[in-house]
C-alpha positions in Angstrom: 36.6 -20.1 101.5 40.2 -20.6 100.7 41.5 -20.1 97.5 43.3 -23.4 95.8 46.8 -23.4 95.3 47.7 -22.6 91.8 50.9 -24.7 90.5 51.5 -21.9 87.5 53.4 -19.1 88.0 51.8 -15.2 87.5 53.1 -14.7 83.9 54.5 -18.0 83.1 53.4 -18.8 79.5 51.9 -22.3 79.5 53.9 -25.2 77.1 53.0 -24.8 73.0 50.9 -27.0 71.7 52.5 -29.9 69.5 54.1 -32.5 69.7 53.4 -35.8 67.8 49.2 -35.4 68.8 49.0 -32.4 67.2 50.1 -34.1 64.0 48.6 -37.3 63.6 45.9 -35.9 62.1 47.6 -34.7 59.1 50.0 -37.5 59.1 47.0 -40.0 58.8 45.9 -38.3 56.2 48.8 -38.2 55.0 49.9 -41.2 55.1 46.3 -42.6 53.4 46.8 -40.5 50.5 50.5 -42.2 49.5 48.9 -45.7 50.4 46.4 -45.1 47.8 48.9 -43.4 45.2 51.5 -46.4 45.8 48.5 -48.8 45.4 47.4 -47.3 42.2 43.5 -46.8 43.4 43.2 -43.8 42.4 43.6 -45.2 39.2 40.4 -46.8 39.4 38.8 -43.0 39.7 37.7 -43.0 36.4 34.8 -42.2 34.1 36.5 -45.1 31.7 36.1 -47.2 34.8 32.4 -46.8 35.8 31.5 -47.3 32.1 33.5 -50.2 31.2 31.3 -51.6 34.6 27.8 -49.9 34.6 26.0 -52.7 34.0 27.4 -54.7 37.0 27.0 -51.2 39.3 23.6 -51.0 38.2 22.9 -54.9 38.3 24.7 -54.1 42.6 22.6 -51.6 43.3 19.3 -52.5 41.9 19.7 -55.1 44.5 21.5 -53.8 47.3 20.3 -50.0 46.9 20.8 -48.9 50.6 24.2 -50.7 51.1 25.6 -49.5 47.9 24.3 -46.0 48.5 26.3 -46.1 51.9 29.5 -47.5 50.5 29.1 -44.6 47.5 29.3 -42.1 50.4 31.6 -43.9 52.2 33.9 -44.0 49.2 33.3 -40.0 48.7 34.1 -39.0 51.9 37.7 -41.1 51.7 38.3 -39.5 48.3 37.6 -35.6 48.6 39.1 -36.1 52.3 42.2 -37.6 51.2 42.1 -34.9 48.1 42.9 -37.7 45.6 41.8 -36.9 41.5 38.6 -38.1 41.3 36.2 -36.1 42.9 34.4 -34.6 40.3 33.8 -38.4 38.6 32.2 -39.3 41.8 30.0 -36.6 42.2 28.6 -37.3 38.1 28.9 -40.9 39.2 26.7 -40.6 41.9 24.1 -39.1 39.9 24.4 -41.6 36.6 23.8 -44.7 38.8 21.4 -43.6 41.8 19.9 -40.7 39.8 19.8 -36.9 41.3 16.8 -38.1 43.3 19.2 -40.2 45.7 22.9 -39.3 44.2 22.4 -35.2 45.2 21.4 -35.3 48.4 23.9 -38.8 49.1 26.7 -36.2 48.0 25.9 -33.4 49.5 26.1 -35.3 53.0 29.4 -37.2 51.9 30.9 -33.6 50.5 29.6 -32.1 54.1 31.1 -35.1 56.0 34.8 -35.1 54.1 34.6 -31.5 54.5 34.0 -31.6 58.4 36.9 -34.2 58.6 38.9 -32.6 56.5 38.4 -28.8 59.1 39.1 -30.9 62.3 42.3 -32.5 61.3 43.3 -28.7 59.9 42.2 -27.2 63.4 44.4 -29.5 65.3 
């Protein structure tokens, strides 16, 4: 058999990793995370919120249960990832309008998710 050619030198280190690839990651996240200061969501983060609208939460969800779940988790996941104030009122949130039956186990898979997200974009 003949041996293939190899273009790299014995001892030549290959090129560093960067470069603007390596980054994006982090700059997305970045990037999010001032979108939602300059916005003023995270504003919205707030026990004073969900009480001021519980009975239109509860009214959403007591119809649309699965969708609003979804968008709950959906929510989570953008707030612990993008490490805006506000996680621990969304974690007691979940519970007060889903209950712990379907708010635990809807957090724990968001928390899990935003944490997996939040590892790959530190690895890269």
């Amino acid at each position: 058999m003949d041996a293939q050619p190899n273009d790299r030198k014995v001892g030549a280190a290959s090129p560093p990793p960067g470069g603007l690839k390596r980054w994006l990651p982090v700059a997305l996240i970045f990037l999010a995370t001032a979108l939602v200061f300059a916005m003023g969501w995270h504003k919205y983060l707030s026990f004073k919120t969900i009480g001021l609208n519980y009975e239109a939460l509860q009214a959403f969800i007591a119809e649309h249960t699965i969708a609003a779940l979804l968008l709950y988790m959906h929510v989570y996941v953008a707030v612990v990832a993008l490490s805006l104030p506000g996680g621990l009122v969304m974690t007691l949130a979940g519970g007060l309008l889903f209950g712990w039956q379907l708010g635990a186990p809807a957090t724990v898979i968001a928390a899990t998710l935003s944490a997996t997200l939040l590892f790959l974009a530190a690895k890269t």
